[in-house]
N, C-alpha and C positions, 0 to 999 in steps of 0.2 A: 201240232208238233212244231208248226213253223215260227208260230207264236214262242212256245217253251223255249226253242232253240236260241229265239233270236233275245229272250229275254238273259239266257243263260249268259250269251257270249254281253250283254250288258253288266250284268254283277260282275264278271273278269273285268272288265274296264272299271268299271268303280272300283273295283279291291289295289288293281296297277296305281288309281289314282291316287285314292288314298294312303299306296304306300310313299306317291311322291308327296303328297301334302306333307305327311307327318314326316316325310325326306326333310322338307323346307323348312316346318317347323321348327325342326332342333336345329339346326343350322342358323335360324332367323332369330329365336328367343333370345338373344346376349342383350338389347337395348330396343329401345322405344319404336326405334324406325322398324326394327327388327318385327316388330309387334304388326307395327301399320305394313308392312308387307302381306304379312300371316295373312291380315285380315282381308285381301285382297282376294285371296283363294278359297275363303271361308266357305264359297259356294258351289266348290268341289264338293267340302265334306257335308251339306245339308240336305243338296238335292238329290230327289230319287230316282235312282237311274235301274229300280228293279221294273218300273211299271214299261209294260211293251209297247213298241210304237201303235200309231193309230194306223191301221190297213186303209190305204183309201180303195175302194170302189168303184168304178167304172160304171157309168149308167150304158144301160145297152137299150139300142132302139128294139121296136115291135118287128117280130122277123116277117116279112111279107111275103119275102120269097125264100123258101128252106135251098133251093137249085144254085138260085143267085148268091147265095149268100155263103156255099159252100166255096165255090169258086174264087170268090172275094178272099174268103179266109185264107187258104192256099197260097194267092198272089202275094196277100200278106205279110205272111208265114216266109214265103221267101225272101221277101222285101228286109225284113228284121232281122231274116239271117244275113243278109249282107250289111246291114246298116250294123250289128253288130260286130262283123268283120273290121268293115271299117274304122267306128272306133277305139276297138282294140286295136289296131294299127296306128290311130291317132295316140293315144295310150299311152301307149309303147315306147312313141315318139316324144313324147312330155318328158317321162319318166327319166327315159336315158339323156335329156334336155337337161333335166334338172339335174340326176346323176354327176353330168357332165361339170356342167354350173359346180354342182358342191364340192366336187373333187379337187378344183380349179380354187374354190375358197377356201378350202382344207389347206390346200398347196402356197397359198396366197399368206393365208393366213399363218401356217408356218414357216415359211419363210420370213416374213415380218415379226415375228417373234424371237428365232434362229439372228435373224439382224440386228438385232438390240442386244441380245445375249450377249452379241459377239461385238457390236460395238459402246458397250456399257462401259461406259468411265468406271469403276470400283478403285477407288484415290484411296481407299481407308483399309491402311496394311491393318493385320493382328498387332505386331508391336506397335503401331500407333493406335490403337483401339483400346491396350491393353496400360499402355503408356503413363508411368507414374512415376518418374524419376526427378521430376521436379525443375529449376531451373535457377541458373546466377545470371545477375547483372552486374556490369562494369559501365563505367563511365567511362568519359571522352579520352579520359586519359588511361583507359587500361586498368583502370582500381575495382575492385569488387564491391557492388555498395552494396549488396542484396543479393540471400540465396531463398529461393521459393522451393518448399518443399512439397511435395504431391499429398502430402494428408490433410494439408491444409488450404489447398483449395477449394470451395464446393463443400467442404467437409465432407467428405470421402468417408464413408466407410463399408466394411464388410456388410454379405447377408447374415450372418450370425450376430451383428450384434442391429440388426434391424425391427425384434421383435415379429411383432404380428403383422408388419409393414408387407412383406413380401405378399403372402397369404391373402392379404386383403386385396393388392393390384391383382392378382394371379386369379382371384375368384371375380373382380367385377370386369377385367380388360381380358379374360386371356383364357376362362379355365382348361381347354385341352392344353395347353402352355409344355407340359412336359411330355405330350404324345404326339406330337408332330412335329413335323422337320423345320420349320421357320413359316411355312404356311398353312393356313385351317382350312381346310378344303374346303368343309359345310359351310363356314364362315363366307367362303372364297364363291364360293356359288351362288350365295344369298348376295352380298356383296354386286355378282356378274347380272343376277336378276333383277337388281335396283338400278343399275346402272343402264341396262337396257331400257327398263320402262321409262327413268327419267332422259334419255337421250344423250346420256353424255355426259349427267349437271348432278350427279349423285354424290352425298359425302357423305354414305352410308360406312356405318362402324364396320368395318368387314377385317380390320389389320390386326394381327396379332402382337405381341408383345415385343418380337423380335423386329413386325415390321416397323413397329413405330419405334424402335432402336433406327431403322434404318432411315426412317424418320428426320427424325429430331441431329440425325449425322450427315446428313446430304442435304444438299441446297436442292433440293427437286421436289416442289410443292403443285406440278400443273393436276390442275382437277378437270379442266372441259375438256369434249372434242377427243381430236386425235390421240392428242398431248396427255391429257389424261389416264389413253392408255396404254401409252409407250410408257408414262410414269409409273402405271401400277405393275406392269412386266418388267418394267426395271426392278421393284422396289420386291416381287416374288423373287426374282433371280438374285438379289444383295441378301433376301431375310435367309435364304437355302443356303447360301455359299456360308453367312456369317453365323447362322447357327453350328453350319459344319467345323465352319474356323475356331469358333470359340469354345462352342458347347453352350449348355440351356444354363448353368450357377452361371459362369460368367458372362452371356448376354444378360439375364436378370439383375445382377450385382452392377453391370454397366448400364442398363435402363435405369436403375433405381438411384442412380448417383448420379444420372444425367437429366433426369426430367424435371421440364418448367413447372415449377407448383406456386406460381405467383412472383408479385413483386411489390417491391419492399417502400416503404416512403421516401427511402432516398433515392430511388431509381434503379436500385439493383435487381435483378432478376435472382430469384429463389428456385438454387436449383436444387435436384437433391432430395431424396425424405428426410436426411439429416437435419437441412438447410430450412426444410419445413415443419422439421419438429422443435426444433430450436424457434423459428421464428411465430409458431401459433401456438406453442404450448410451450416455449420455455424449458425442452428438456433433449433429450436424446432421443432419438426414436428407439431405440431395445427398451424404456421406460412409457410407452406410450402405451395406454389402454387398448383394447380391442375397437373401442369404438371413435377412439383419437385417430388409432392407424386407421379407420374405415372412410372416416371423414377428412385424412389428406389422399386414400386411394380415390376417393368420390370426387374430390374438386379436379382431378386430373385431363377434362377435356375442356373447360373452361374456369380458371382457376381466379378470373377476376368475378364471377357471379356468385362466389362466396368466399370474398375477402368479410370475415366478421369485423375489421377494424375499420372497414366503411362505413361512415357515420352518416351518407347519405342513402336514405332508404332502407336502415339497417333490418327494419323489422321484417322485410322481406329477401332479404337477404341470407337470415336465420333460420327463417323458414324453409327457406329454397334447402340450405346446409341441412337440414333435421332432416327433409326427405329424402336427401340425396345418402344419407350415410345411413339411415334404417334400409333402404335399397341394398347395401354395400354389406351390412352387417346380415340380411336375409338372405343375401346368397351365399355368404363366407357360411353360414349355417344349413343349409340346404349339400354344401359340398364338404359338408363336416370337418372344414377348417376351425371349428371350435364347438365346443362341448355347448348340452342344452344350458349347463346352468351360463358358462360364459354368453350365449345368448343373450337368457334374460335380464342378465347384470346391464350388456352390451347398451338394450334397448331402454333398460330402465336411464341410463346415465344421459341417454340422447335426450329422452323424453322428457329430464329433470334440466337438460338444460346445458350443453355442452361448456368447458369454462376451459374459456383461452385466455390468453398472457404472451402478449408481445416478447417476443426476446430477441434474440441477435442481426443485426441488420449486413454484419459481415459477414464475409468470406476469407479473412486471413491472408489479406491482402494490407491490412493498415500500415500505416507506416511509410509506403512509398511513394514518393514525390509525385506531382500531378507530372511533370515531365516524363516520370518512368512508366505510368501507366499508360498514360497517352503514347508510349511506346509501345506498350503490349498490345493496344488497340488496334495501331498503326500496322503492327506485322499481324494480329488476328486476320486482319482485313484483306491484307496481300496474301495470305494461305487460304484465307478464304474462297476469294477468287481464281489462284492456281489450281488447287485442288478441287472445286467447283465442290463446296460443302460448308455446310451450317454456319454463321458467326462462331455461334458458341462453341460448336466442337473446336471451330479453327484454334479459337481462345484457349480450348482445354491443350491443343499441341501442342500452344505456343509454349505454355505455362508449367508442360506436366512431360515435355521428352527428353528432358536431358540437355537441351537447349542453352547457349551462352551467346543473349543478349547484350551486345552492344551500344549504349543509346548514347545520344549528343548531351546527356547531360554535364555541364560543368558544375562540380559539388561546392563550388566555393562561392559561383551566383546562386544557383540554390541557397543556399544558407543563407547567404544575405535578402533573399526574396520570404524565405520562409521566416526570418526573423521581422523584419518589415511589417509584414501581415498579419504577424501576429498581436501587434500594437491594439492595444484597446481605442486607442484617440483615432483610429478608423473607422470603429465600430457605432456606426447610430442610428437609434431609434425615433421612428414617429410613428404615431398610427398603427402601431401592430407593421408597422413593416422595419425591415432590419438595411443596411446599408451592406451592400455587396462589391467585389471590384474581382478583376482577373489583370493579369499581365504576361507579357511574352518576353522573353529578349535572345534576339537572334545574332547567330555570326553572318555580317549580310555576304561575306565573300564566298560563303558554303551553300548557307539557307539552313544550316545548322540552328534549332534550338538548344540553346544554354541552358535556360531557367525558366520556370514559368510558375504562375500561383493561378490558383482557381478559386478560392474562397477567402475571405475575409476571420480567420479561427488560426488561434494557438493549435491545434489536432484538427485540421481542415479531416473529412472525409476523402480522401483522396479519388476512390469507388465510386464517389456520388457525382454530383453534378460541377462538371470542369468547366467553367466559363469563358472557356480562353475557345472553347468552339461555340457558344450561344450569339445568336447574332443579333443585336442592339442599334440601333439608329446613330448614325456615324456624327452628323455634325459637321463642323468648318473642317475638319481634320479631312473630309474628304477634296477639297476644293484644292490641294495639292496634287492630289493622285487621278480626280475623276475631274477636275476642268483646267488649272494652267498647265497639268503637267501635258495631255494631250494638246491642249491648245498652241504651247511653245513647239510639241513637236510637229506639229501640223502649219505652225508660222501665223496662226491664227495671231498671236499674240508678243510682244517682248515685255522684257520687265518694266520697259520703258513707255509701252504704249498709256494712253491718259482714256481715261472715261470719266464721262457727269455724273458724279456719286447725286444724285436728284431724288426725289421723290418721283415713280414713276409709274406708268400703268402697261401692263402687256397686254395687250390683244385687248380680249371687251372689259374684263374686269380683275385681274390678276395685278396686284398692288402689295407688291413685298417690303420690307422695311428693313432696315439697319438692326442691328442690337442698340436697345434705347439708350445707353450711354455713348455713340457715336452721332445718333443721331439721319436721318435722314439728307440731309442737305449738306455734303462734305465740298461741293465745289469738284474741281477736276484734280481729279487723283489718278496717279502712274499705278498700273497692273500692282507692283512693288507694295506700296503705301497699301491699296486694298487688301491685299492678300497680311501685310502686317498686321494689320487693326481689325482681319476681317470681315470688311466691308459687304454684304449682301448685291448689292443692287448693282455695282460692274461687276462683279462674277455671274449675273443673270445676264447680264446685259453681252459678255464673252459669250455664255451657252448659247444664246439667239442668236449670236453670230454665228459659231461657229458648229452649232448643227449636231446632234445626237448620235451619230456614229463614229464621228472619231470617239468619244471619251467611253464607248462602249468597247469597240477595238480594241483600243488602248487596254480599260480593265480588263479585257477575256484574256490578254495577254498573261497577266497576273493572275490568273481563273478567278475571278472574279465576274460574275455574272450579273449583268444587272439590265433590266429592262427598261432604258433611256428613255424613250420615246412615251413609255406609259406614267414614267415617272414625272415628264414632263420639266418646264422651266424650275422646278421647286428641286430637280436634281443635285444644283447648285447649293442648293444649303444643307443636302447630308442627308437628306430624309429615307433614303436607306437602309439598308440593314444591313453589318459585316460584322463576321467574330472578329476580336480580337488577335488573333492566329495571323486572319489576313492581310488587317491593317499594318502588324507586325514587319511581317514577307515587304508587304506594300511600300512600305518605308526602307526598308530593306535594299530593294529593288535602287531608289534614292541613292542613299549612300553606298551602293555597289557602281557608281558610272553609272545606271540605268540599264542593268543587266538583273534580270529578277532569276531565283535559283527555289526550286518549290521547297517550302518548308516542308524538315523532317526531322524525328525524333530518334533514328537509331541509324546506325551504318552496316549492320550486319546481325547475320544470326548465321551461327554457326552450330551441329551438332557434336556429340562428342570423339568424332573422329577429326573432329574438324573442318569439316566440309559444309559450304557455305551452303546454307539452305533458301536463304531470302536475303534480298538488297534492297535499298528504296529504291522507291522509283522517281525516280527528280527530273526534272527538264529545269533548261538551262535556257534562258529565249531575253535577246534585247529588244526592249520595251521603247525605251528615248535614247538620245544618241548622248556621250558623257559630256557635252559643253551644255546641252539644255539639262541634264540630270547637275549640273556642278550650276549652272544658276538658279534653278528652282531652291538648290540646298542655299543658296549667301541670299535668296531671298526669306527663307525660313530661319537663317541665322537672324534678320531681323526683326524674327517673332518674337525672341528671346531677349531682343537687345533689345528695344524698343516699342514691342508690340505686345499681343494680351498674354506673354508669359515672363513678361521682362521683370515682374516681382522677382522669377528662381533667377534670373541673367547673371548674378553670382554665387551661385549653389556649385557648378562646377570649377569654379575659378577662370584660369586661360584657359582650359579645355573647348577645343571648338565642339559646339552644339548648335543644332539646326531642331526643328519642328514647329507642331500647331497645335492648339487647344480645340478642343471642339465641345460643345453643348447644346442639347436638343431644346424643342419647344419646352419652355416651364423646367426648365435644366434637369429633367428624366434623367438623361445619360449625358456626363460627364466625362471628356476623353483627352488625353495628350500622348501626342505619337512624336518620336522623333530618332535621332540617332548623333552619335558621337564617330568619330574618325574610326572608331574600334568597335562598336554596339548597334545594333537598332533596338527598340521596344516601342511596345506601343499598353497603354494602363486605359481600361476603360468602368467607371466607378458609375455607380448608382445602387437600385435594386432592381430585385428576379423578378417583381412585379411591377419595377415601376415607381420611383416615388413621384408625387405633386410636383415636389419642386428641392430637390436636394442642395440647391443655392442658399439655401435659408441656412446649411448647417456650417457652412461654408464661406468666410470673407473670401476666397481664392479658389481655384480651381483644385480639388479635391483631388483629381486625377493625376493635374504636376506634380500635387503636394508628396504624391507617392512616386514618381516617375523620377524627380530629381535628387531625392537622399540616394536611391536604388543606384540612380546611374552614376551621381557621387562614387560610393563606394565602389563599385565594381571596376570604375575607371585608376582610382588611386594610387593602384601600382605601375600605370601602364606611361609609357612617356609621353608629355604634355605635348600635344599638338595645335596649336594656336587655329591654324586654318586648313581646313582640307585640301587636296590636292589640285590644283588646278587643271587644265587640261590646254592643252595647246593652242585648241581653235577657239579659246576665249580673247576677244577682243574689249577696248575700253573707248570708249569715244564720247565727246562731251554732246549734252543732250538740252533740246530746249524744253526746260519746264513745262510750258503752257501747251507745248503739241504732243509733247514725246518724239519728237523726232530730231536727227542732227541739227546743231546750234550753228549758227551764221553767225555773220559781224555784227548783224544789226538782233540778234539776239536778248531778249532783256535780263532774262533767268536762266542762264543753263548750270548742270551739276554734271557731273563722270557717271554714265551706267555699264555694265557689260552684257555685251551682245556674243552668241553664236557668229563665226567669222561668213557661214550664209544664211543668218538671218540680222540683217543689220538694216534700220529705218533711211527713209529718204531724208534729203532735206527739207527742211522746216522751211515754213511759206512766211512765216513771221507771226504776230501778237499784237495786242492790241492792251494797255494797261484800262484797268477800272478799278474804282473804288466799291467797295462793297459790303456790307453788316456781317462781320464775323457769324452773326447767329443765325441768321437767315442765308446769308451767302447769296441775297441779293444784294441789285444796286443800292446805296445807299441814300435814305434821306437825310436832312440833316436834322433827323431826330436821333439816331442811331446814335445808342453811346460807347460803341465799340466797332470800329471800322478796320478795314485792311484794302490794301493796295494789291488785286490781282493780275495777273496775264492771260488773257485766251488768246488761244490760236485762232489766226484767221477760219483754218480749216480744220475740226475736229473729227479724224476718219470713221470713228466707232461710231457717232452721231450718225453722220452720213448714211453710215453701213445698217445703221440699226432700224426695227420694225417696232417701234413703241412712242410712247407719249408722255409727257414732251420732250420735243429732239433737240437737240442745241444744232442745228443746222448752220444756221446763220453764223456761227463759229464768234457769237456775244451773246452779250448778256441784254434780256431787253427788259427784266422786270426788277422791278424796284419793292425794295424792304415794304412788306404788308402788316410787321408788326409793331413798327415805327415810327407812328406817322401823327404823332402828336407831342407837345413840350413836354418836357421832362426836367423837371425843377433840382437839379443838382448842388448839393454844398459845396458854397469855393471855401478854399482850403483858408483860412488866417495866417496872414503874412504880417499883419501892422508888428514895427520892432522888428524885422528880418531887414538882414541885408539886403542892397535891390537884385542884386543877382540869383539872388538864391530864391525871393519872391517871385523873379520872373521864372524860375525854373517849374516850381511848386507849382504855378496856377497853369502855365502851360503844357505841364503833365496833367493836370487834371480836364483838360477839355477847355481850354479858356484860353480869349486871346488879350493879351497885356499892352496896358497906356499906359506909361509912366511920365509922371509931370512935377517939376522942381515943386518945390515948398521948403525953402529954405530956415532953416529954425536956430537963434543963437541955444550955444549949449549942446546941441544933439549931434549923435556922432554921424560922420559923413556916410554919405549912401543908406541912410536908416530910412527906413520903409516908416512912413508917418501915418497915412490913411489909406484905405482901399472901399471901393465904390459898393459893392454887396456881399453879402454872405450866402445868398443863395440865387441861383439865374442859371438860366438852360446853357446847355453845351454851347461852346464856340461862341457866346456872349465874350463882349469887351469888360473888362474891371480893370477900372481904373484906379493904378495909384500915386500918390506920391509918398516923395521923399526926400531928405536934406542930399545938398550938393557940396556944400562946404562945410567944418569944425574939426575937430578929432576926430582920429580914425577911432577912440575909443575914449569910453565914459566909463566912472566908476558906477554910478548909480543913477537906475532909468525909470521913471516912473511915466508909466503911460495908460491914461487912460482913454478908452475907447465909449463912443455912443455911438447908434446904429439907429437908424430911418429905412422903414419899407417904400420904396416908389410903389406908385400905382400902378408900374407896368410888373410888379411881382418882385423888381430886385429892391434889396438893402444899400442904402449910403452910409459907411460908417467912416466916424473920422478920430482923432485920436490926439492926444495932447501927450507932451513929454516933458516931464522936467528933470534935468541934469545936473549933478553935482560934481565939478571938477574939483579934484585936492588941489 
């Protein structure tokens, strides 16, 4: 009996379990993981749990004593009655233990729940959910340049005209979809079960349609841990509230217009089934197959593993799609969302081979200026953040509530940018790559964007890729912003300071060079001159001095972030990376006094009551003090005037203009920033990949070549300002050449520079003249056929200061021309028949030193050069001439002829006969 009993109360427990199995089951079947769950518990529903336990047994010893043994049993017997007492009391004691415990977790646990409820952000009203009113733009000046309509964003439209769209998401994401409140319980439990077994690290399908509305609307993605499930109690509590707000058509009709289904080759994101039936089948979705709509319901959880336009690894790609949408189409048939024959049609057409057709890569957006978008971005991203929710939803308020956008754009540099750009003679090809460029121009007194271009096209994409934020490797352009500009305000440096443009080594092996048409060996060049001609080797030779925090400071000011220290001495020459945007601001910054003001694209958003919804957000922070900002600029004016952009130096006429050209290794990136009294901009040209060498397309810097018509026109109505404003605490004082420092009596070289009134140089210790090879820029030998007369300072401070090799310590020169150190047979010029003055000029210009010796001759006219000693002999060689002392000052007719003798020491003797006819 005890047997049957106990077998009995076992088949209840199996029948209990198996009603939970087959609980979990249908709960768990929606997806794969769902599946691998199931099978977890498989060995619920296998094992037999009718067969009865095994009885154990008790061996009993031989009774030896029936007396003894009765007595024993008794003591027993009472022994077990208390030992049972006992732990029933211990029991008792668990039980109510644990009781206690659960109660305490129950309470624990609701209350934690009860707390998130109650401190849930829910940012996302119904009129903003519901929100399709669309939106206008005005520009700077209050004009309406653009109204965006809500139909044509996203391509919006109803569920009626979606086709089999709905039907298909609703059977493979959702099917209780229309019997439950926003959450699926079964779902929701299968879901609680994975999530316990994996500890926290589950990204089990358990969300219903509505939550993944809530989803893809809120910036709240945490999936481990704690966080995790404060996320998914928030995201039960938003799906319950927003189904109740909306209703089940209009969360559906809002999921299905809002979901990510891919993206596009330009970069845009494909939202929408519209948006995806347009762009994989070329049509609408109300015209899309059964098994077209199956196969964008299917790609819906990972929509890049079956892009069919991927040409890499397509053939698996295809695959993956063919299984994934016969999955799609056998459960839309199974929930009798379509007839048997639509089935077999469904599956035939899969299995025959799906046939896609690229089509629309917009969103009905075209048309408006990279400026205007880059406004709509800019406030996406501030709602973004306020509202603590999606980009994209942000995007969709921005775009879709009735909203009146404000942006900085000016319509009339726009045009002249957009007309610019659109020029074929920018446009060039090599290699399968195309020539790219972006530009900014800002009001530097706001931080205001004017104008800007992204793409190098007559109809740029405007939606696609804006270059004015991709960041490109800066070049000399940076050596204003990131080493003298810090440098000057740090006192590191003045305009006037001199360093040894040399050939030079840092530390073990680090040996940088000039750009090959300046050369290596410039001699001793003022901060000024290097920064003109952009010189490499003293703007390294400043960074070693003056230490990788200041010019990091400096940039953070500008937000600009760059890692000094890892970047190392090569910082100096640009090898960074900054959008165009930055450089813009950066320059900006320059010609504002040295007051930088954060660049932005709009000043407000307003809705249609008028009340302001969003403002930029700007900081306004001084960077350099305005005497060092107003000489860094008259030092860049002589970029233009004399230095590598002094080709454009008359593109804007008197118009004062400052900047720098910059260009990367192998001229990749091609850049000119600069600013006018009323403008800044900054133009940075190459390609998105990259070209070799974009110099080849180019006699000139490619980047002014577009910087300066641009700034031409935009400047032509404005009043001619010869020179920027000076500032008060600029001072002028004469300066010695050779030290950079204040000129004295004994002085040999000095010029006018301008100093900061406290950062102004010591006196000069004095100079010392030498002769020197123009080429080499050492001392010279007297092979050298090109010599100059220089000054060094006794004491050269940057030498001094500096950690490299070799130092000009010594404050001279000790070495002597190494590529000139043999004769050099030069042509002396023909004088025989030249007057003797004009003889003596001639051969004296060419490197030769003059004897003249009478040779008086009747007939010839006086002062007539008669012979000269060779026609060829090394530099600074004597040639000797003569020539008549006495006759006329003039002869009608000269006949002279000349023979010529080589010495054996390499020169020619030639001498020369004349015969004269006086009338």
């Amino acid at each position: 009996m005890e047997n049957e009993k106990h077998s009995l109360n076992q088949n209840r427990k199996k029948t209990k379990l198996k009603k939970v199995v087959k609980s979990i089951d249908l709960g768990l079947r929606k997806n794969s993981e769902d599946d691998e769950i199931s099978s977890k518990y498989a060995f619920l529903k296998d094992k037999d749990m009718s067969a009865p336990r095994k009885q154990v047994t008790k061996s009993r010893r031989p009774n030896s004593n029936k007396a003894g043994s009765k007595a024993t049993v008794k003591n027993s017997d009472k022994n077990n009655k208390n030992g049972k007492k006992k732990q029933m009391k211990l029991w008792k004691k668990i039980l109510l233990v644990l009781f206690a415990l659960m109660v305490i977790g129950i309470i624990a646990i609701a209350s934690f729940i009860t707390y998130i409820f109650k401190t849930d952000k829910w940012a996302i009203t119904k009129e903003q959910f519901l929100a399709d009113a669309g939106a206008e733009i005005y520009n700077k000046d209050g004009e309406r340049i653009a109204t965006i309509t809500g139909s044509e964003v996203n391509k919006k439209v109803d569920l009626n005209q979606m086709g089999k769209v709905p039907d298909a998401f609703i059977s493979i994401e959702d099917e209780r979809f229309y019997k439950h409140n926003g959450v699926d319980l079964k779902r929701t439990f299968g879901a609680i079960l994975s999530f316990i077994k994996t500890r926290g690290n589950s990204s089990y399908g358990g969300s219903t349609i509505t939550q993944q509305l809530v989803k893809i609307t809120m910036n709240d993605d945490s999936r481990k841990g704690v966080a995790g499930i404060e996320r998914k109690i928030r995201e039960w509590s938003r799906a319950i509230q927003v189904d109740k707000m909306l209703g089940k058509d209009n969360v559906l009709n809002r999921y299905l217009n809002r979901i990510f289904l891919g993206s596009a080759t330009n970069g845009l994101e494909i939202r929408g089934v519209e948006a995806a039936a347009n762009f994989y089948f070329n049509k609408p979705a109300k015209d899309l197959s059964v098994a077209q709509a199956a196969f964008i319901a299917g790609i819906n959880h990972a929509p890049s593993l079956y892009n069919p336009f991927k040409e890499d690894g397509k053939e698996k790609v295809l695959a993956r799609a063919k299984n994934r949408t016969l999955i799609v189409i056998g459960k839309m048939h199974e929930l009798k969302k379509i007839s048997d024959s639509e089935y077999k049609d469904a599956v035939k057409e899969v299995n025959d081979g799906l046939k896609f057709e690229r089509g629309s890569q917009t969103n009905g957006l075209t048309g408006l200026s990279f400026t205007t978008t880059a406004a709509i971005d800019q406030i996406a991203k501030q709602i973004k953040a306020k509202q603590d929710i999606n980009y994209s939803e942000a995007r969709e308020i921005t775009l879709n509530s009735g909203y009146k956008i404000y942006t900085t754009e000016d319509s009339k540099i726009q045009k002249i940018l957009n007309e610019e750009y659109a020029k074929s003679k920018y446009v060039k090809k090599i290699n399968g790559q195309t020539a790219q460029s972006a530009m900014v121009v800002i009001d530097p007194s706001t931080g205001r964007v004017l104008g800007t271009a992204g793409a190098l096209e007559e109809h740029p994409d405007t939606l696609g890729l804006n270059r004015i934020f991709s960041e490109r490797q800066v070049g000399s352009t940076f050596k204003p912003i990131g080493i003298v500009g810090p440098a000057l305000e740090s006192k590191n440096t003045t305009a006037a300071t001199v360093y040894y443009d040399h050939l030079t080594t840092f530390g073990k092996n680090y040996t940088p060079h000039n750009d090959a048409s300046d050369g290596d060996n410039n001699g001793i060049v003022s901060m000024r001159r290097a920064l003109t001609i952009s010189l490499n080797i003293p703007m390294i030779k400043l960074l070693s001095i003056m230490g990788y925090e200041k010019p990091k400071e400096f940039l953070k000011k500008m937000d600009i972030n760059v890692d000094t220290e890892k970047a190392g001495l090569s910082l100096a020459l640009g090898t960074e990376s900054i959008t165009p945007l930055k450089m813009a601001a950066a320059y900006a910054m320059i010609a504002n006094k040295g007051v930088y003001n954060t660049p932005t694209f709009y000043t407000k958003v307003v809705d249609q009551t008028g009340k302001v919804i969003v403002e930029p957000e700007q900081k306004q922070e001084r960077v350099m003090s305005e005497e060092n900002a107003y000489i860094l600029t008259s030092m860049m004016e002589d970029v233009v005037d004399d230095g590598t952009a002094k080709s454009f130096g008359n593109v804007l006429g008197n118009m004062a203009v400052a900047g720098k050209t910059g260009t990367t290794s192998n001229a990749v990136d091609r850049w000119f920033c600069g600013f006018t009294p009323y403008y800044a901009a900054a133009v940075w040209y190459g390609a998105d990949e990259g070209y070799k060498k974009t110099a080849s397309f180019w006699g000139r810097n490619p980047a002014a070549a577009i910087w300066f018509p641009v700034m031409k026109r935009i400047n032509e109505n404005k009043e001619v300002k010869k020179d920027f404003d000076k500032p008060d605490g600029i001072v002028t004082k004469s300066v010695d050449k050779a030290t950079g420092k204040l000129a004295t009596s004994s002085t040999a070289e000095k010029y006018d520079e301008i100093f900061s009134k406290d950062n102004i140089p010591d006196k000069s210790e004095g100079s010392k003249a030498y002769t020197i090879c123009k080429e080499t820029k050492k001392l010279a030998t007297k092979y050298c056929p090109n010599t100059e007369t220089v000054y060094i300072g006794k004491v050269i401070e940057t030498e001094e200061k500096g950690n490299w090799t070799p130092r000009l310590t010594s404050g001279k020169i000790t070495e002597y021309c190494d590529k000139h150190t043999t004769p050099v047979m030069l042509d002396v010029p023909n004088v025989v028949g030249m007057k003797l003055d004009a003889a003596k000029a001639k051969l004296t210009d060419a490197g030769f030193t003059v004897v003249a010796k009478i040779n008086d001759k009747a007939g010839v006219a006086k002062d007539q050069v008669l012979t000269q000693s060779a026609t060829k002999a090394e530099k600074g060689t004597e040639i000797y001439i003569t020539y008549n002392s006495s006759g006329p000052a003039t002869t009608n007719t000269t006949n002279t002829t000349t023979s010529t003798n080589t010495t054996s020491g390499g020169s020619t003797n030639t001498t020369a006969s004349t015969n004269t006819t006086t009338p």
